[in-house]
C-alpha positions as CSV (number, residue, x, y, z in Angstrom):
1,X,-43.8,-19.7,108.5
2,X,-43.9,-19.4,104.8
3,X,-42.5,-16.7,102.4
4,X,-46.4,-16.2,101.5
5,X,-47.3,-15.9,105.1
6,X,-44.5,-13.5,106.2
7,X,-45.5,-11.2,102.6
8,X,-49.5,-11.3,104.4
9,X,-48.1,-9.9,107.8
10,X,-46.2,-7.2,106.5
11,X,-48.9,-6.3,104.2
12,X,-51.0,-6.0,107.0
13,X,-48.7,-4.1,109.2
14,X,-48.3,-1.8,106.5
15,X,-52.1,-1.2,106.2
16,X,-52.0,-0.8,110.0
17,X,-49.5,2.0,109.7
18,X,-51.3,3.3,107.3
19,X,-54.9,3.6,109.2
20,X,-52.8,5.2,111.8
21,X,-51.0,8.0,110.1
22,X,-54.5,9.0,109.1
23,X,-55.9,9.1,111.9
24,X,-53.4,11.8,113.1
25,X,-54.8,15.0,113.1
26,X,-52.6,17.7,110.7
27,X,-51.6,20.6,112.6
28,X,-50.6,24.1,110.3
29,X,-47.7,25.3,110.9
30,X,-48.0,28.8,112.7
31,X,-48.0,32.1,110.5
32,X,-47.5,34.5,113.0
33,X,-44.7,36.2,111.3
34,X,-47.2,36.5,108.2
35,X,-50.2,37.9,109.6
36,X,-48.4,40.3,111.6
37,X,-46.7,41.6,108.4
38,X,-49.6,41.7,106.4
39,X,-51.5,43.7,109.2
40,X,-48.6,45.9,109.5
41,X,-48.9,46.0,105.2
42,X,-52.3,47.4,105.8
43,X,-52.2,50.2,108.1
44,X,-50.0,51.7,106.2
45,X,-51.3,51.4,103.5
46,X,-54.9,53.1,105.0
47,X,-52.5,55.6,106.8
48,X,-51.4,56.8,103.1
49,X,-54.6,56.6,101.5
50,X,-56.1,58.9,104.9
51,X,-53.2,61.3,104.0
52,X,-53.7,61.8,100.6
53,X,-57.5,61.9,101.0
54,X,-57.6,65.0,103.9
55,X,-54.6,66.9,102.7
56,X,-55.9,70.0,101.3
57,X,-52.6,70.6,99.1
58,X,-53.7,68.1,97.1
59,X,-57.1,70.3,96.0
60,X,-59.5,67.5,95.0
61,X,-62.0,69.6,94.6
62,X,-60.2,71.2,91.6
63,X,-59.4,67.7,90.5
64,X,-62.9,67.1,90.2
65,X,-63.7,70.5,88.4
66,X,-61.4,69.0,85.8
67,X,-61.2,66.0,85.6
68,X,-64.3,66.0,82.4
69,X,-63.4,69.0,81.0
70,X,-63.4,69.2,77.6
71,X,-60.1,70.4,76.6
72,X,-58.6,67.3,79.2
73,X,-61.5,64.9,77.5
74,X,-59.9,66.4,73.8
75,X,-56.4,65.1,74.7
76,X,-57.1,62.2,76.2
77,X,-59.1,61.1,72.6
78,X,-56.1,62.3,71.2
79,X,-54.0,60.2,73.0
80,X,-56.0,57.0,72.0
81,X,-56.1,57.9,68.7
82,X,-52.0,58.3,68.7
83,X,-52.2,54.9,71.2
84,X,-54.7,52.8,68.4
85,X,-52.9,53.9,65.3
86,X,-48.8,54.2,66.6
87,X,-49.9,50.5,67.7
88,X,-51.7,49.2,64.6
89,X,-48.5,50.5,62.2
90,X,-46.0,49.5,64.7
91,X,-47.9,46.2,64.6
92,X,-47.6,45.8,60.9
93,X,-43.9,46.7,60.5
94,X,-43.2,44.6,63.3
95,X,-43.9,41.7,61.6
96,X,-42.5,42.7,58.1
97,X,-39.5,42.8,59.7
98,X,-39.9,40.2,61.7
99,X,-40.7,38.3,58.4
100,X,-37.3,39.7,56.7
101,X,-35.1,38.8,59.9
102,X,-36.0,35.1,59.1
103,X,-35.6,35.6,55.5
104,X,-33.0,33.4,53.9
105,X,-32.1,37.0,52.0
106,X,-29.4,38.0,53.6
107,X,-29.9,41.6,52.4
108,X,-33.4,41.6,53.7
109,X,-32.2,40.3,57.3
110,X,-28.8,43.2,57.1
111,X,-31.8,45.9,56.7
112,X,-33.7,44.6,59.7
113,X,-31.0,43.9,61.7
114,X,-29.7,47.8,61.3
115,X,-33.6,48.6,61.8
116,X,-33.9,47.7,65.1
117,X,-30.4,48.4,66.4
118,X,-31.1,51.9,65.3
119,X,-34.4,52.1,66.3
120,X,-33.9,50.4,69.7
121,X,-30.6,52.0,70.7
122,X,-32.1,55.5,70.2
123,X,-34.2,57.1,72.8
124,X,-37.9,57.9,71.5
125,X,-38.1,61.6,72.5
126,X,-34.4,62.1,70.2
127,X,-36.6,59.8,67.5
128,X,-39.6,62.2,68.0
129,X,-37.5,65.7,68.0
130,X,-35.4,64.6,65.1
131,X,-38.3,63.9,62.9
132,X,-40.1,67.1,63.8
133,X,-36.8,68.7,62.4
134,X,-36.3,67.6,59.4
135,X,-37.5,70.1,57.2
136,X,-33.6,71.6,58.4
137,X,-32.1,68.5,56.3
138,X,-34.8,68.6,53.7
139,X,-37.0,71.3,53.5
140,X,-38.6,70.5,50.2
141,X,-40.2,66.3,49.6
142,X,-39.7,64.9,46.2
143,X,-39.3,61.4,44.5
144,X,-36.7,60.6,41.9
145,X,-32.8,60.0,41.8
146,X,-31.1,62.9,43.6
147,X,-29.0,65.2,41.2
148,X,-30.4,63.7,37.8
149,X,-34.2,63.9,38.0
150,X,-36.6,64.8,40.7
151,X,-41.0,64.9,40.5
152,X,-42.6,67.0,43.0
153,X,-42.0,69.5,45.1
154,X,-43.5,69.5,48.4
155,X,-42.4,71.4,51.3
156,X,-42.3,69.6,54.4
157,X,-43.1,71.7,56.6
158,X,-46.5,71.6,55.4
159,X,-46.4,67.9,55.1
160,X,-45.1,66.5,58.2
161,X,-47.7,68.1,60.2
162,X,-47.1,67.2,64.2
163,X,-49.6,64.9,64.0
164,X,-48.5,63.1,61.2
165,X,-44.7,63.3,63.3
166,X,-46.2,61.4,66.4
167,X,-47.9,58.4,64.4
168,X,-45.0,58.1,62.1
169,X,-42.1,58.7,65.3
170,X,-44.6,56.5,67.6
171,X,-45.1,53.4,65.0
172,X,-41.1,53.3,63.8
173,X,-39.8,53.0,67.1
174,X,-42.9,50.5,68.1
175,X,-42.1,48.2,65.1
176,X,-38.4,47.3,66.2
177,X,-39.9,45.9,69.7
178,X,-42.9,44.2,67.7
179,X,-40.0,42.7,65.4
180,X,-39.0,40.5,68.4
181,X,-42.1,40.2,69.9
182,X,-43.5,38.3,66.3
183,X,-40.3,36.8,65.6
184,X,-39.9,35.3,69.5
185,X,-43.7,33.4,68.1
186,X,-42.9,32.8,65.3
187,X,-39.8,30.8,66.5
188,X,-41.6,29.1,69.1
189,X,-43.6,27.0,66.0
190,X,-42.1,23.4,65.9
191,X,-40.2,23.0,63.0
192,X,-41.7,19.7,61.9
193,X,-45.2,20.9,61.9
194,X,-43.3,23.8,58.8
195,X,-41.5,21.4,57.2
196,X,-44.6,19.0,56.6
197,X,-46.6,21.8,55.5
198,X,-43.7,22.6,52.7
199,X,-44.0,18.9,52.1
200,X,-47.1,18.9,51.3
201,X,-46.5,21.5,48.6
202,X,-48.4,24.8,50.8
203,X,-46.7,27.9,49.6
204,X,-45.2,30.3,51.9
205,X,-48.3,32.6,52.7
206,X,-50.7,30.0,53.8
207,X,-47.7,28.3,55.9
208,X,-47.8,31.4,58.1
209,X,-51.6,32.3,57.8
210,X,-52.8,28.7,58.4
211,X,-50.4,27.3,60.3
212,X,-47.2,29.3,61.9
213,X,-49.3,32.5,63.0
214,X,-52.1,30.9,64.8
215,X,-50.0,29.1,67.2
216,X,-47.9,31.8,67.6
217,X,-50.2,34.1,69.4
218,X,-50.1,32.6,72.5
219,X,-46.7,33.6,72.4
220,X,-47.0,37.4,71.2
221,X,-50.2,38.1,72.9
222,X,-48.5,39.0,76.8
223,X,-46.1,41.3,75.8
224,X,-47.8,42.9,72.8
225,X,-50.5,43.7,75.6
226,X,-47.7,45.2,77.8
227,X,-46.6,46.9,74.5
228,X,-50.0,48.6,74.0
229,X,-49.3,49.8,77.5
230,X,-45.9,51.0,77.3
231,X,-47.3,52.6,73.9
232,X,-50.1,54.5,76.1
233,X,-47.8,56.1,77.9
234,X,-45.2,56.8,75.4
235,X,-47.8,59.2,73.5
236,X,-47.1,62.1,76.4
237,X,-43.3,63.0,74.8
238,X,-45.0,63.8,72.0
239,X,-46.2,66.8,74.1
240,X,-43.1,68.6,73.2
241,X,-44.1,69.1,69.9
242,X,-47.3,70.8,71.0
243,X,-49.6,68.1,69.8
244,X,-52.7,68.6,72.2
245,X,-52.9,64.8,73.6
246,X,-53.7,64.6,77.4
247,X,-50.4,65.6,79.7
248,X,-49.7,68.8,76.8
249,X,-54.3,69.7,77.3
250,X,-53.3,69.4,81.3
251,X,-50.0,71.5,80.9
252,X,-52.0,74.4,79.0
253,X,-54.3,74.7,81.9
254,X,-52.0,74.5,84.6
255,X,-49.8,77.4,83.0
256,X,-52.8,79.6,83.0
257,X,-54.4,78.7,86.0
258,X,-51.2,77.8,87.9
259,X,-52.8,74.5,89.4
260,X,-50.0,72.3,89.1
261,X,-50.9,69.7,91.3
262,X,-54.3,68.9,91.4
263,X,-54.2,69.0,86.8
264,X,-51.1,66.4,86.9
265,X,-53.3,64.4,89.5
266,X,-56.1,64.4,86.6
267,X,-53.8,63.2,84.2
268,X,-52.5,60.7,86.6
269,X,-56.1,59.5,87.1
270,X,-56.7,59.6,83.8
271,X,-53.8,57.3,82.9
272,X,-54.7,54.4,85.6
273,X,-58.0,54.4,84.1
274,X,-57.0,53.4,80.8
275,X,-53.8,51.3,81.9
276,X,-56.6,49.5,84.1
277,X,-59.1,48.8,81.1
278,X,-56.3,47.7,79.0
279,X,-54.9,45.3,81.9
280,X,-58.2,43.4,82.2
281,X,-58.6,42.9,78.3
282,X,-54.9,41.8,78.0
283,X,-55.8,39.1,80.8
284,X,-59.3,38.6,78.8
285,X,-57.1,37.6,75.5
286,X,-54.6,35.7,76.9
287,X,-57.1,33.0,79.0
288,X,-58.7,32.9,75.3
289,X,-55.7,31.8,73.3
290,X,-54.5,29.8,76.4
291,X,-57.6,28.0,76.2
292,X,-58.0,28.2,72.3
293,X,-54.0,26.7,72.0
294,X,-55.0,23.1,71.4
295,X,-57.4,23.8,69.2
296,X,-56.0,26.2,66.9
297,X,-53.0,23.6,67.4
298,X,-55.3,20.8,66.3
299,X,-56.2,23.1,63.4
300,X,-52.9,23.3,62.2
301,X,-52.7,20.0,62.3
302,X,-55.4,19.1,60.2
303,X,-54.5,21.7,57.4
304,X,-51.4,20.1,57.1
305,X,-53.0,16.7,56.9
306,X,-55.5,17.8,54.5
307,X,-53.3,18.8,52.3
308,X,-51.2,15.7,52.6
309,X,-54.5,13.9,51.4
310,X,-54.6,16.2,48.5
């Protein structure tokens, strides 16, 4: 018998084999363990939700009474106002300092360094409180060198009204988490694609507008998204300084009425409601850039390459 011949058998046995192992019929593996854990998972979970539901302490027919009433439906405007704007400032200075930290000033990156140490090593209700207070340190507002020459004279109490105190308070300490946020996606841009663009004589703005900052959202999108959340939630400390957004519009009924319970349950309701809509258009926007991430890529690309043909 010949090599040839000998390579035809086993060829054929191996075929053979092969015909056999799919003829075998595939068995699962049991998941008794599984199933008997998830039904376990449920009936407790019904059992909670059938407490909750026929316990009278829990007065849900006061929670419906309130739940659209219009001092509640006030602060929970006010608390997206203080959730949109805290955001969109904190956005902005998140990614001036971002831009500073990767300055090749070192000044600029000392200043953002000590920014966000301070600003992240601080808790937010201190932050909030302080600024509330500082009419004690300086009661009157003015511009100028101090001791020399001064223009204006404003007193601060009337200026830093509490609303004004929760954007500013809310937007400073947002800003030092957006700084790494940005600065994580900004990072994550190869370094070639920048360099060719510097090659190809593109000054610094367009760098970052045409080429660094698109990529980079795939990359800040998630946890700005989980930042908008956090930020949602953050606006009830500013509650202690009276401004009327939705857990300090529930705490002025509750002290009259004496409903503790069923208004912090309105609140609460209130709050998964919003922390839900914001979930589903955080996972919205991030299938979009995941699926826009070659393109915009490819757009990169081809800025860079048009300006190498100019």
């Amino acid at each position: 018998m010949t090599r040839s011949d000998t390579d035809v058998m086993s060829a054929r046995e191996h075929v053979a084999g092969s015909k056999q192992l799919t003829d075998l019929e595939i068995v699962p593996l049991p998941r008794t363990g599984r199933r008997l854990l998830t039904v376990v998972v449920v009936i407790l979970a019904c059992l909670c939700v059938l407490s909750i539901a026929i316990n009278p302490n829990f007065q849900w027919p006061v929670v419906g009474q309130y739940l659209f009433e219009f001092s509640i439906l006030n602060g929970l405007k006010q608390m997206l106002f203080l959730t949109i704007f805290g955001m969109l400032f904190g956005i902005i200075g998140g990614t001036v300092l971002a831009l500073m930290r990767d300055s090749e000033a070192y000044i600029l990156k000392l200043m953002s360094s000590w920014y966000v140490w301070f600003f992240r090593g601080t808790p937010l209700l201190v932050q909030i409180l302080f600024l509330y207070n500082i009419s004690a340190l300086y009661p009157s507002l003015s511009f100028g060198i101090p001791g020399l020459w001064t223009v204006g004279n404003i007193n601060a109490n009337e200026v830093l009204t509490p609303a004004l105190v929760a954007i500013i308070a809310l937007a400073a300490h947002e800003a030092a988490y957006m700084c790494e946020i940005i600065r994580s996606g900004l990072s994550s841009v190869g370094k070639g694609q920048i360099e060719a663009a510097k090659a190809v004589a593109m000054p610094p703005m367009m760098i970052m507008r045409r080429v660094v900052f698109p990529q980079a959202m795939r990359v800040i999108i998630p946890p700005t998204g989980n930042q908008i959340i956090s930020m949602l939630k953050a606006t009830s400390l500013v509650s202690v300084i009276a401004y009327p957004e939705l857990l300090y519009s529930v705490t002025a009924v509750y002290t009259q009425t004496f409903q503790t319970i069923p208004l912090l349950l309105v609140a609460t309701i209130w709050y998964l409601i919003v922390t839900s809509v914001l979930t589903i258009f955080q996972g919205r926007l991030e299938r979009f850039f995941s699926r826009s991430f070659g393109s915009m890529s490819n757009r990169a690309r081809t800025v860079v390459q048009d300006g190498a043909e100019i």
